[in-house]
MOPAC internal coordinates of N, CA, C and O (Angstrom, degrees):
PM7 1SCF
backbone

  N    0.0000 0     0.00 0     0.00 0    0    0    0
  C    1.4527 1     0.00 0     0.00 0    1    0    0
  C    1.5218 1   111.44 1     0.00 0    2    1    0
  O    1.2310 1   123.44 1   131.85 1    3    2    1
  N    1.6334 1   111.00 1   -48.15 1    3    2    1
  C    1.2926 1   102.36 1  -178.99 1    5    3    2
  C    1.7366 1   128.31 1   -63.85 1    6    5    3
  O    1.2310 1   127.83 1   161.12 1    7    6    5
  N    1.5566 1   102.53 1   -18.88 1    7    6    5
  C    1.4770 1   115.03 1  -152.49 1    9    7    6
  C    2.3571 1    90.26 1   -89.10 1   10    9    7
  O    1.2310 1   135.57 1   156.51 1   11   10    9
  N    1.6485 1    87.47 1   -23.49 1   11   10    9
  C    1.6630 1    87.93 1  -177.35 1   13   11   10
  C    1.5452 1   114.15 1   -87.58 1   14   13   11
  O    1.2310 1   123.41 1   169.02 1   15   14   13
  N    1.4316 1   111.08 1   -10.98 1   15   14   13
  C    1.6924 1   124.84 1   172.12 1   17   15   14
  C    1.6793 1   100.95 1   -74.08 1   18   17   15
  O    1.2310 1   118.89 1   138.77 1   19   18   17
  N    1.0901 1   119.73 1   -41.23 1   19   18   17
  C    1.4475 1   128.17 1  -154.64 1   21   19   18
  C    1.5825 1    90.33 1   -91.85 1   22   21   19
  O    1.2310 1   112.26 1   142.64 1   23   22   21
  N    0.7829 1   132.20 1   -37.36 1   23   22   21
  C    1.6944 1   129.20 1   160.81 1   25   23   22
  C    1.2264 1   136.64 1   -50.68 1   26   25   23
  O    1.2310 1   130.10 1   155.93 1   27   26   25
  N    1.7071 1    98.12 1   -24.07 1   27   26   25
  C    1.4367 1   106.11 1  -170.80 1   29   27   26
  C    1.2853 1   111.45 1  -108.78 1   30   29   27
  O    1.2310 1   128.34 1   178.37 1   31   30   29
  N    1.5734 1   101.54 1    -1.63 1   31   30   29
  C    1.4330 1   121.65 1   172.34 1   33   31   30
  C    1.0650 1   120.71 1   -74.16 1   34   33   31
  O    1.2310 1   127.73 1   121.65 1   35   34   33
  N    1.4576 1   102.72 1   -58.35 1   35   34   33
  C    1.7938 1   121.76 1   166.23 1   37   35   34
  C    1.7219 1   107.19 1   -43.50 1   38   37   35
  O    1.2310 1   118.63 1   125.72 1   39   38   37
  N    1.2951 1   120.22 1   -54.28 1   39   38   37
  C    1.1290 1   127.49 1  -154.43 1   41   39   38
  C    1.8632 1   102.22 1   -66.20 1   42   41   39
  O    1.2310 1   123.30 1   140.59 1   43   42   41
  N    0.9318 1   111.29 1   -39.41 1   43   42   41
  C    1.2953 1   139.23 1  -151.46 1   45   43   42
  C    1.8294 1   105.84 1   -87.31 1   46   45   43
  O    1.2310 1   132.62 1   153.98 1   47   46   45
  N    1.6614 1    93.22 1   -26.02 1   47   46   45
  C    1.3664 1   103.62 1  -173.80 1   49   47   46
  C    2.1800 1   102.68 1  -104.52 1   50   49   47
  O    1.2310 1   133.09 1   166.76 1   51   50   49
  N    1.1149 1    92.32 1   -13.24 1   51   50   49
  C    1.3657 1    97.40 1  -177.53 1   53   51   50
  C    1.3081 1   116.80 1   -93.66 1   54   53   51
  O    1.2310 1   124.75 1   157.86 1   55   54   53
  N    1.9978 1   108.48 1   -22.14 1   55   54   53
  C    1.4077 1   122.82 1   169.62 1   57   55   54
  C    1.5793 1   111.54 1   -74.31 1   58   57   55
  O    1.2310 1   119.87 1   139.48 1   59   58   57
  N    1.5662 1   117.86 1   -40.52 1   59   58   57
  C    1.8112 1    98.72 1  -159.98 1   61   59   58
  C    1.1670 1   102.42 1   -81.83 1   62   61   59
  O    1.2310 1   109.10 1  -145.29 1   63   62   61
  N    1.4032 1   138.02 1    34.71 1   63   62   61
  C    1.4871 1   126.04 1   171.17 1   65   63   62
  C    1.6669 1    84.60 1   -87.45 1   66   65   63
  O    1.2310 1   118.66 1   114.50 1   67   66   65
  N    1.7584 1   120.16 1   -65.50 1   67   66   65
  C    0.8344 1   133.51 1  -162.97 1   69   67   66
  C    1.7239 1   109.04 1   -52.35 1   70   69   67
  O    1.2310 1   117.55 1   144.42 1   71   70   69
  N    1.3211 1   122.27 1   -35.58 1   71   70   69
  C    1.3223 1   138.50 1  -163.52 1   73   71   70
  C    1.8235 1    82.79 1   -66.04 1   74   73   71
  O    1.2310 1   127.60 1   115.97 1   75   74   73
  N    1.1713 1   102.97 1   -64.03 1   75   74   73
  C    1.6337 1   103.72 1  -170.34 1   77   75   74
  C    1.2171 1   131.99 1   -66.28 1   78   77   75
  O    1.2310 1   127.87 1  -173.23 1   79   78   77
  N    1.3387 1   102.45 1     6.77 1   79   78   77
  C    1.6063 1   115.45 1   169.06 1   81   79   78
  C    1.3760 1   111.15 1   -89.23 1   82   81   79
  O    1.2310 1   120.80 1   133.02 1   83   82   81
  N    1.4194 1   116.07 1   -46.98 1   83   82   81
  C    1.5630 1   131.70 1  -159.69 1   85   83   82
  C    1.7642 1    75.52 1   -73.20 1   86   85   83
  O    1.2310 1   112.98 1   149.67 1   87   86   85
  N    1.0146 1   130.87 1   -30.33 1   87   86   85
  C    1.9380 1    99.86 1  -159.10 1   89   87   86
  C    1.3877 1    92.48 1   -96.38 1   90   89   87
  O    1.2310 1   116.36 1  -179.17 1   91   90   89
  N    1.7959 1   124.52 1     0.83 1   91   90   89
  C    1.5996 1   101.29 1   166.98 1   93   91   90
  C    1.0890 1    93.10 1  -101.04 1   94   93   91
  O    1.2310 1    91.65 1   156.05 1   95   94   93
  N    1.4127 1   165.40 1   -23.95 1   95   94   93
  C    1.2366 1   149.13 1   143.87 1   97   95   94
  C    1.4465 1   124.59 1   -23.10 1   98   97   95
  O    1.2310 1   128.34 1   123.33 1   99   98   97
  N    1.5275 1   101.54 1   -56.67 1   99   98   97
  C    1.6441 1   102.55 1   174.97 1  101   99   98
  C    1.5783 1   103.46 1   -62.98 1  102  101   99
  O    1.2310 1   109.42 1   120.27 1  103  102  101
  N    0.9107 1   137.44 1   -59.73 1  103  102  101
  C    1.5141 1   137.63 1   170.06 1  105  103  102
  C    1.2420 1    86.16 1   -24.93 1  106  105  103
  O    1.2310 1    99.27 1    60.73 1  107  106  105
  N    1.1841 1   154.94 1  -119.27 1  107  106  105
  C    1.1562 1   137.58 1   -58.21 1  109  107  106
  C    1.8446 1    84.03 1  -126.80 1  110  109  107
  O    1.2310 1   120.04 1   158.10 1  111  110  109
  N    1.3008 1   117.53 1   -21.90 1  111  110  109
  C    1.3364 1   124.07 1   164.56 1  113  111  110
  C    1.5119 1   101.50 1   -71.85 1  114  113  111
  O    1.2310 1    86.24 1   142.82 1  115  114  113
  N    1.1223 1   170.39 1   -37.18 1  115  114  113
  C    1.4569 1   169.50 1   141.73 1  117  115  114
  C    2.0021 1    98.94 1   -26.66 1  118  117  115
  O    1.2310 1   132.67 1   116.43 1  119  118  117
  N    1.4646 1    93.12 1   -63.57 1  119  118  117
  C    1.6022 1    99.42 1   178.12 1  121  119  118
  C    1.6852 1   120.10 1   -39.87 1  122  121  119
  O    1.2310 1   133.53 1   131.27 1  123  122  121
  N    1.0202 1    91.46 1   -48.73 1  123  122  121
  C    2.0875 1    95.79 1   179.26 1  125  123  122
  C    1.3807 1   109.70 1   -90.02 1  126  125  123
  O    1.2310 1   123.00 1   150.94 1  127  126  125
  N    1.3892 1   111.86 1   -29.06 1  127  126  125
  C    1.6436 1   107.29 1   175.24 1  129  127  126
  C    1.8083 1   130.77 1   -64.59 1  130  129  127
  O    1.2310 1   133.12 1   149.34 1  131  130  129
  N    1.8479 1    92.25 1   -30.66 1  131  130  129
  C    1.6028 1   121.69 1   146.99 1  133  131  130
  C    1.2763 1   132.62 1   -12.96 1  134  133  131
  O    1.2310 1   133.84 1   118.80 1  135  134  133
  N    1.6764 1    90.85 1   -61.20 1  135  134  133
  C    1.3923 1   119.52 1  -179.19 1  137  135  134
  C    1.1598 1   122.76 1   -65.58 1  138  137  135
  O    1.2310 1   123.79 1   141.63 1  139  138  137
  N    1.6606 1   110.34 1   -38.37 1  139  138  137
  C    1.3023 1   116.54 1  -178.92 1  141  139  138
  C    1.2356 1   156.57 1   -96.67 1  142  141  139
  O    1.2310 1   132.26 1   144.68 1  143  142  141
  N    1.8256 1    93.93 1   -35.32 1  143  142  141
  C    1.5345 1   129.98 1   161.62 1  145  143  142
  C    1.4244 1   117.47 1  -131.15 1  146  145  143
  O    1.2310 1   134.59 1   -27.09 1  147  146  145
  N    1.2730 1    89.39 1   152.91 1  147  146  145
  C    1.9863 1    89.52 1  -176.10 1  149  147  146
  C    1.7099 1   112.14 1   -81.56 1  150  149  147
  O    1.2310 1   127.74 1   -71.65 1  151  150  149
  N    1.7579 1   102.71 1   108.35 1  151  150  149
  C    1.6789 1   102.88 1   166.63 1  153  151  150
  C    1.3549 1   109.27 1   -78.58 1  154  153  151
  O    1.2310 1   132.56 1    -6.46 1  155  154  153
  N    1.3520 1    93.34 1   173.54 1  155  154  153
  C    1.7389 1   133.41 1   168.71 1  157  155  154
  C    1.4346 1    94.38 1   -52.01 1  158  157  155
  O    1.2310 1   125.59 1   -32.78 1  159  158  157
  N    1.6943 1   106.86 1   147.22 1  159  158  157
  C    1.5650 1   102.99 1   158.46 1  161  159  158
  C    1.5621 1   141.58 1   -61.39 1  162  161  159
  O    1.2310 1   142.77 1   129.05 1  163  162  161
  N    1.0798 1    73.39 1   -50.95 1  163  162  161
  C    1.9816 1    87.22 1   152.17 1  165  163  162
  C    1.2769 1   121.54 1  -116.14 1  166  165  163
  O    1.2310 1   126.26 1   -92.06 1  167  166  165
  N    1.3969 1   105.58 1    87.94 1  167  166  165
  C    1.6129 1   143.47 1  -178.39 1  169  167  166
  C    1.4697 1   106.04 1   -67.33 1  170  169  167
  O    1.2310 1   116.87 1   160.78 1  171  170  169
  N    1.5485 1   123.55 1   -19.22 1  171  170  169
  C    1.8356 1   109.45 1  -158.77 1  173  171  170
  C    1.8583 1    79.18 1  -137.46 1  174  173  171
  O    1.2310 1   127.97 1   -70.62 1  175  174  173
  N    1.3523 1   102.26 1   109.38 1  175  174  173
  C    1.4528 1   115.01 1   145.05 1  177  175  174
  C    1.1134 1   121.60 1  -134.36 1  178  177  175
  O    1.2310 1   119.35 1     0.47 1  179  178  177
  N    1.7687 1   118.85 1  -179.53 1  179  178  177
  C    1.3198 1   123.92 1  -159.03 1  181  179  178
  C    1.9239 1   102.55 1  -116.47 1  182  181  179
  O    1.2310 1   126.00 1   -39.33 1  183  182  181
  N    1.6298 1   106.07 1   140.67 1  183  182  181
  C    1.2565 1   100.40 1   177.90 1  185  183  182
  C    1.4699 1   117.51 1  -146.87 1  186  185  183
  O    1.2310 1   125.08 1   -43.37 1  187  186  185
  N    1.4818 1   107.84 1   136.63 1  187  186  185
  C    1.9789 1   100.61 1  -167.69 1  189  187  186
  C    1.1414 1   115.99 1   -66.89 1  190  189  187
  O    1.2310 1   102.43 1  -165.69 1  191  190  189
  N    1.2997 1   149.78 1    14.31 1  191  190  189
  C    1.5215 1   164.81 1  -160.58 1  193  191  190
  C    2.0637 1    85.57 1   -54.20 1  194  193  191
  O    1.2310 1   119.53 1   -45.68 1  195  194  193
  N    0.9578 1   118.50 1   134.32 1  195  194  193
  C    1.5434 1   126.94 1   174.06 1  197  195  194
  C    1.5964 1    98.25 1   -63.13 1  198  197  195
  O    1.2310 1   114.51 1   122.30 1  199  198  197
  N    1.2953 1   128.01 1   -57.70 1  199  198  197
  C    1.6909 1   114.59 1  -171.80 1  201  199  198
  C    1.4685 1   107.89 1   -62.27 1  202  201  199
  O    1.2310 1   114.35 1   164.67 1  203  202  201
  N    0.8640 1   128.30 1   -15.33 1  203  202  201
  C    1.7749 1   125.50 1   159.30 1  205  203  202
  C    1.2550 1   128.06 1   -65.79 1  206  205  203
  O    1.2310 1   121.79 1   161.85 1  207  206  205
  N    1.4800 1   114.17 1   -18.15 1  207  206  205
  C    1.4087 1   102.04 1  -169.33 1  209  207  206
  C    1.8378 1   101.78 1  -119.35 1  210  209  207
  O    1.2310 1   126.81 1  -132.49 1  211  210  209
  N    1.3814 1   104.51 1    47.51 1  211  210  209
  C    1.8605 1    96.87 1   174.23 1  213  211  210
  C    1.6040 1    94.29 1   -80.86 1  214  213  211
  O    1.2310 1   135.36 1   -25.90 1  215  214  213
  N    1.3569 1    87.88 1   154.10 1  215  214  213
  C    1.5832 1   112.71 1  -169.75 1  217  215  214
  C    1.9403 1    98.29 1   -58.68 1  218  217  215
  O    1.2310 1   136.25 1   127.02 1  219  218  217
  N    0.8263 1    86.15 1   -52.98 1  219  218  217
  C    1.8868 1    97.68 1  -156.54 1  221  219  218
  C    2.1095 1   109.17 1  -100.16 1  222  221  219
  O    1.2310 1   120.11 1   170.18 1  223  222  221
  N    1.2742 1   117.39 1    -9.82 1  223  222  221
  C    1.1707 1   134.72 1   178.61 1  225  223  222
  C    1.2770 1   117.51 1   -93.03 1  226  225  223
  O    1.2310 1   111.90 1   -85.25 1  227  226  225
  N    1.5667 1   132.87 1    94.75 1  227  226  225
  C    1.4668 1   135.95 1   176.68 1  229  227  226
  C    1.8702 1    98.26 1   -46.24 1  230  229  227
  O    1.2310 1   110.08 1   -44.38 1  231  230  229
  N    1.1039 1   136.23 1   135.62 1  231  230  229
  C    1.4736 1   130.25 1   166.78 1  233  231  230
  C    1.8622 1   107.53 1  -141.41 1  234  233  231
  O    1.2310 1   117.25 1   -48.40 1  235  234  233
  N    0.7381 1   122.84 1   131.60 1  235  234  233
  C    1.8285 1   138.14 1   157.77 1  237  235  234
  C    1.4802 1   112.00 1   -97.39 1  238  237  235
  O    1.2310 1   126.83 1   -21.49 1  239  238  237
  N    1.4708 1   104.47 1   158.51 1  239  238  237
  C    1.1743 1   104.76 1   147.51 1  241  239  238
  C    1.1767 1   126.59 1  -129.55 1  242  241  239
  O    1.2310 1   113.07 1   -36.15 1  243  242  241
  N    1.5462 1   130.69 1   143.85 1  243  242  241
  C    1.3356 1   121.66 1  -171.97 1  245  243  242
  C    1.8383 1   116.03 1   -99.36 1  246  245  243
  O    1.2310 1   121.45 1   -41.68 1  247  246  245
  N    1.1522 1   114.84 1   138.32 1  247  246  245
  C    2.0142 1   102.58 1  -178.45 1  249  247  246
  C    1.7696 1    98.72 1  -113.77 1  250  249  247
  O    1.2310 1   113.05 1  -113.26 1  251  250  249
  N    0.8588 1   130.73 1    66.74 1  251  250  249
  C    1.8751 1   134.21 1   177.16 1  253  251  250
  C    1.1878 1    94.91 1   -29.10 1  254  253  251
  O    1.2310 1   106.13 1   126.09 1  255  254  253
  N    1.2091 1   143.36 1   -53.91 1  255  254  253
  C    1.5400 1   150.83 1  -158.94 1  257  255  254
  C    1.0007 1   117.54 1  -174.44 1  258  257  255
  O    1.2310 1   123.31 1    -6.62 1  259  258  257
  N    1.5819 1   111.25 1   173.38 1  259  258  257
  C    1.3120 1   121.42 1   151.74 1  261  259  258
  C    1.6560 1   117.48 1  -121.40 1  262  261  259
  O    1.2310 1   126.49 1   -48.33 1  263  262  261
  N    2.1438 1   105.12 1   131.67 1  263  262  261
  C    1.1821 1   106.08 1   177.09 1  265  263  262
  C    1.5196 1   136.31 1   -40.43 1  266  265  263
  O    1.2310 1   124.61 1   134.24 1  267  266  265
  N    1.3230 1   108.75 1   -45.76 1  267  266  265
  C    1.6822 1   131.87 1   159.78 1  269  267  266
  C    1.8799 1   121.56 1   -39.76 1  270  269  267
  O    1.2310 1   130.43 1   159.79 1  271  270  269
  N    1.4090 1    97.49 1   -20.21 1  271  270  269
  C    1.6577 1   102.96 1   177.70 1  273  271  270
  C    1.3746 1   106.89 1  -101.86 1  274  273  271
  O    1.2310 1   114.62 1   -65.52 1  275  274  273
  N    1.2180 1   127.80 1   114.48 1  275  274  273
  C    1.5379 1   134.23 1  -178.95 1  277  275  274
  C    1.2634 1   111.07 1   -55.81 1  278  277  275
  O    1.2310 1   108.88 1   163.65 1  279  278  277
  N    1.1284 1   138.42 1   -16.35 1  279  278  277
  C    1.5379 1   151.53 1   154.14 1  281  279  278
  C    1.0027 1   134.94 1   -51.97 1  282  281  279
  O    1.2310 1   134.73 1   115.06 1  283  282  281
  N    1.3795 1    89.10 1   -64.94 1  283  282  281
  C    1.7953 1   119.86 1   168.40 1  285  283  282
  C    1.6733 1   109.72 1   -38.95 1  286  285  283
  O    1.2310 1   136.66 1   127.79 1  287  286  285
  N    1.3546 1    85.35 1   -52.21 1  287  286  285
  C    1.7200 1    98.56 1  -157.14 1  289  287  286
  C    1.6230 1   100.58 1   -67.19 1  290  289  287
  O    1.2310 1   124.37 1   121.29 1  291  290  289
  N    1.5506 1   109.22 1   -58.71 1  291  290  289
  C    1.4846 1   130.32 1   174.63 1  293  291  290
  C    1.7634 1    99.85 1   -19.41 1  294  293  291
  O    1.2310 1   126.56 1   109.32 1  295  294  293
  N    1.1963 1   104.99 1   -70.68 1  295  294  293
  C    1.8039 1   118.25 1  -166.55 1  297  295  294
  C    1.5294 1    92.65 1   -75.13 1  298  297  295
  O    1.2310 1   109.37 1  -167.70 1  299  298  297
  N    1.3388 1   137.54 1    12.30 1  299  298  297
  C    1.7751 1   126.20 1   176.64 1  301  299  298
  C    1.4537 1    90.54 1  -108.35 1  302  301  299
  O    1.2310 1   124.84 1   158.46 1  303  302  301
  N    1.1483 1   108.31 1   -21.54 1  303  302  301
  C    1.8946 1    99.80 1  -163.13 1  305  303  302
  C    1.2702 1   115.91 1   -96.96 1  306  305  303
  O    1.2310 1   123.64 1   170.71 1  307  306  305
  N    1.7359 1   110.62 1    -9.29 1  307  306  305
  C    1.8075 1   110.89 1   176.30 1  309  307  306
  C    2.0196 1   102.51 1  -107.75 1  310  309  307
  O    1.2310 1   146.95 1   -47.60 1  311  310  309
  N    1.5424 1    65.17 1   132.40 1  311  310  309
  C    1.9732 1    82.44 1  -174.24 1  313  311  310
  C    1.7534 1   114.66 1   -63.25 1  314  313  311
  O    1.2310 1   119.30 1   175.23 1  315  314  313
  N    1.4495 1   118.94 1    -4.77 1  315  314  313
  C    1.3020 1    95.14 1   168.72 1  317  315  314
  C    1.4156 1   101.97 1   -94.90 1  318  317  315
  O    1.2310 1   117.28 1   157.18 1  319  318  317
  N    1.5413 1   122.77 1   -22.82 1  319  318  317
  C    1.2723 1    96.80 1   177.67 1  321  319  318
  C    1.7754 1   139.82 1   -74.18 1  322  321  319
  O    1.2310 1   131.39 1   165.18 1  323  322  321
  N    1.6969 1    95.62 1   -14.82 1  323  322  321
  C    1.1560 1   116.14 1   144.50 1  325  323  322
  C    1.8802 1   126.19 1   -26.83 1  326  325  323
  O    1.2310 1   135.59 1   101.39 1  327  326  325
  N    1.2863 1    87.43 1   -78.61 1  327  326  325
  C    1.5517 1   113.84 1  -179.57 1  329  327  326
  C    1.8543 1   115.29 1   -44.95 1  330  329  327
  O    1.2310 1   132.85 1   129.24 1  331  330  329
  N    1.1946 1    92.78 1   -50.76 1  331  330  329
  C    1.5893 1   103.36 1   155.99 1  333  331  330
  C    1.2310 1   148.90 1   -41.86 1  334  333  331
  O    1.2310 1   128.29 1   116.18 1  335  334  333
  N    1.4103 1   101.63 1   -63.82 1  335  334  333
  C    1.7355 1   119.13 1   133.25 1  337  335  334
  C    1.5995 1   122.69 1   -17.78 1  338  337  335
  O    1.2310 1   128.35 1    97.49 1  339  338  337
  N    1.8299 1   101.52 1   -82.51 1  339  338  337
  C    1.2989 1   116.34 1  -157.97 1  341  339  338
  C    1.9845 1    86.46 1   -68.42 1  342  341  339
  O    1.2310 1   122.29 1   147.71 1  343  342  341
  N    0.9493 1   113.22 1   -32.29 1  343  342  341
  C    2.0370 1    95.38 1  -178.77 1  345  343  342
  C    1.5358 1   100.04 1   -77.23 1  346  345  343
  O    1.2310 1   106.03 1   132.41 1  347  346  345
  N    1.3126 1   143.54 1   -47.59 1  347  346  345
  C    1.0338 1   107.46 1   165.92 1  349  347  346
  C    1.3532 1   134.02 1   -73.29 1  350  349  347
  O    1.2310 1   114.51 1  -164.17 1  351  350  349
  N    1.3213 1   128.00 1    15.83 1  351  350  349
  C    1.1278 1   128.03 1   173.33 1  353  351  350
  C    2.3300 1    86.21 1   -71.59 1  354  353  351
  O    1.2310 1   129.26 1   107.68 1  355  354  353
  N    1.3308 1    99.76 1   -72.32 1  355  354  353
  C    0.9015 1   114.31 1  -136.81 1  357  355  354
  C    2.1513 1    99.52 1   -51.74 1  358  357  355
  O    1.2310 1   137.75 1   151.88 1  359  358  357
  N    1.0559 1    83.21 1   -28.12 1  359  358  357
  C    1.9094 1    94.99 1  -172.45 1  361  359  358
  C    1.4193 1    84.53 1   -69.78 1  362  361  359
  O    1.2310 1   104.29 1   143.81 1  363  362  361
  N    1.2119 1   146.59 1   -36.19 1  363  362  361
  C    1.8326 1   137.45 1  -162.66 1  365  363  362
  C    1.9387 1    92.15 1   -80.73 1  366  365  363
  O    1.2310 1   122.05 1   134.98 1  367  366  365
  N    1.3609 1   113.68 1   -45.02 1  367  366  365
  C    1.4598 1   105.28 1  -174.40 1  369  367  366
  C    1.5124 1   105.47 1   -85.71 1  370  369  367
  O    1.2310 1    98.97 1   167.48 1  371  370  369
  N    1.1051 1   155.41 1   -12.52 1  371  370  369
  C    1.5806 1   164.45 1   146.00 1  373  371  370
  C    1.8264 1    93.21 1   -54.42 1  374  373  371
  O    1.2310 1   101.57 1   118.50 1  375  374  373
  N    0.9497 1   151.21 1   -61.50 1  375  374  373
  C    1.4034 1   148.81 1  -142.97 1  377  375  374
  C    1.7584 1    94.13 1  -101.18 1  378  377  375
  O    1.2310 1   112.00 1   145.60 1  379  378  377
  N    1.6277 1   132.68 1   -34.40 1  379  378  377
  C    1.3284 1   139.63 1   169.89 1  381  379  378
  C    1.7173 1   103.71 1   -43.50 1  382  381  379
  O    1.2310 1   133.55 1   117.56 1  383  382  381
  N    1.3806 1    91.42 1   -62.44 1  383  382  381
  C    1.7867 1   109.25 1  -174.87 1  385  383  382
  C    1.3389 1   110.50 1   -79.31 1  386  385  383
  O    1.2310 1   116.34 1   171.29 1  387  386  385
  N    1.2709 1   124.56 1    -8.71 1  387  386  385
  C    1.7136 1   119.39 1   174.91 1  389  387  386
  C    1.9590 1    81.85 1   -76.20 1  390  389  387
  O    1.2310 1   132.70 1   120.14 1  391  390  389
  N    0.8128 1    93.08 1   -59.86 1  391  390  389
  C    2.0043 1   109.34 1  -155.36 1  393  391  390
  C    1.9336 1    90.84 1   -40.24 1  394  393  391
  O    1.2310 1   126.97 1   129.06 1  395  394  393
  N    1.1924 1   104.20 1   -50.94 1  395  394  393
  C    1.9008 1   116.80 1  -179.31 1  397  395  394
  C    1.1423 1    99.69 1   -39.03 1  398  397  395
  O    1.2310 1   132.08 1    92.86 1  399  398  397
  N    1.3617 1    94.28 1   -87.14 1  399  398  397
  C    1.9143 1   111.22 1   171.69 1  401  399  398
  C    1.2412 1   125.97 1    -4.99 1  402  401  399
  O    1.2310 1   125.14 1   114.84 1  403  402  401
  N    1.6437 1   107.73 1   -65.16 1  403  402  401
  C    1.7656 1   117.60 1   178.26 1  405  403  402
  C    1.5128 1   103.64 1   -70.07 1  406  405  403
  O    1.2310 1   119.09 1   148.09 1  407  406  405
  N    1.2819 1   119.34 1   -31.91 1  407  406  405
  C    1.4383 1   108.43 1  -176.18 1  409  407  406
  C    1.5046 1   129.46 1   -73.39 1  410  409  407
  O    1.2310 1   123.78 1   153.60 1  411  410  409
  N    1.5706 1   110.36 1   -26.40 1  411  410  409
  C    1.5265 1   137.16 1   146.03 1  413  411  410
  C    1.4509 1   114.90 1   -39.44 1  414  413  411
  O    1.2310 1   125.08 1   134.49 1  415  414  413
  N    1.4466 1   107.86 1   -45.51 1  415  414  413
  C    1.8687 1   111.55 1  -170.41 1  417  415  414
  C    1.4040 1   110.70 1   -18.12 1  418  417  415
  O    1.2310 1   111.72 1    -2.76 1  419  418  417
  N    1.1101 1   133.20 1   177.24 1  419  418  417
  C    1.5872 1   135.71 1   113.62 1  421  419  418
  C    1.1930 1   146.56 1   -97.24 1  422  421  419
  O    1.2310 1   120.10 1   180.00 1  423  422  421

């Protein structure tokens, strides 16, 4: 019992560096997505999905829509709104790794 407490300690202590990256990532992916398409009100939640929780790997997940919403779908199927998306994807992961970068400095 004790040796599986002390594991989950370790584990747990080796994860929230990583935990606290993914929620300034997700921030900052919410931030440009803002800009572009209209989110949910509460846009940033948490979910046990196994590819989320590597020890050492910042990970999000993103939901663009849902097929089932005639809306949803409408704004998935025209390519600029696409395009929109995928650039703010890309300015939220460019601005994640600027932020790394400076924090690396010396």
């Amino acid at each position: 019992d004790q040796s599986q407490t002390v594991a989950k300690i370790l584990i747990d202590l080796r994860q929230r560096p990583t935990k606290n990256a993914s929620v300034v990532f997700a921030r900052d992916v919410v931030d440009q997505l803002h800009r572009t398409t209209r989110l949910l009100p509460r846009n940033h939640r948490f979910a046990g999905f196994a590819v989320l929780k590597a020890p050492d790997i910042p990970s999000i997940l993103i939901e663009l829509g849902y097929l089932s919403n005639v809306t949803d779908e409408r704004l998935l199927r025209q390519p600029r709104h696409r395009q929109q998306v995928a650039a703010a994807l890309v300015r939220a992961v460019n601005a994640f790794f600027a932020q790394k970068e400076a924090r690396n400095r010396p």
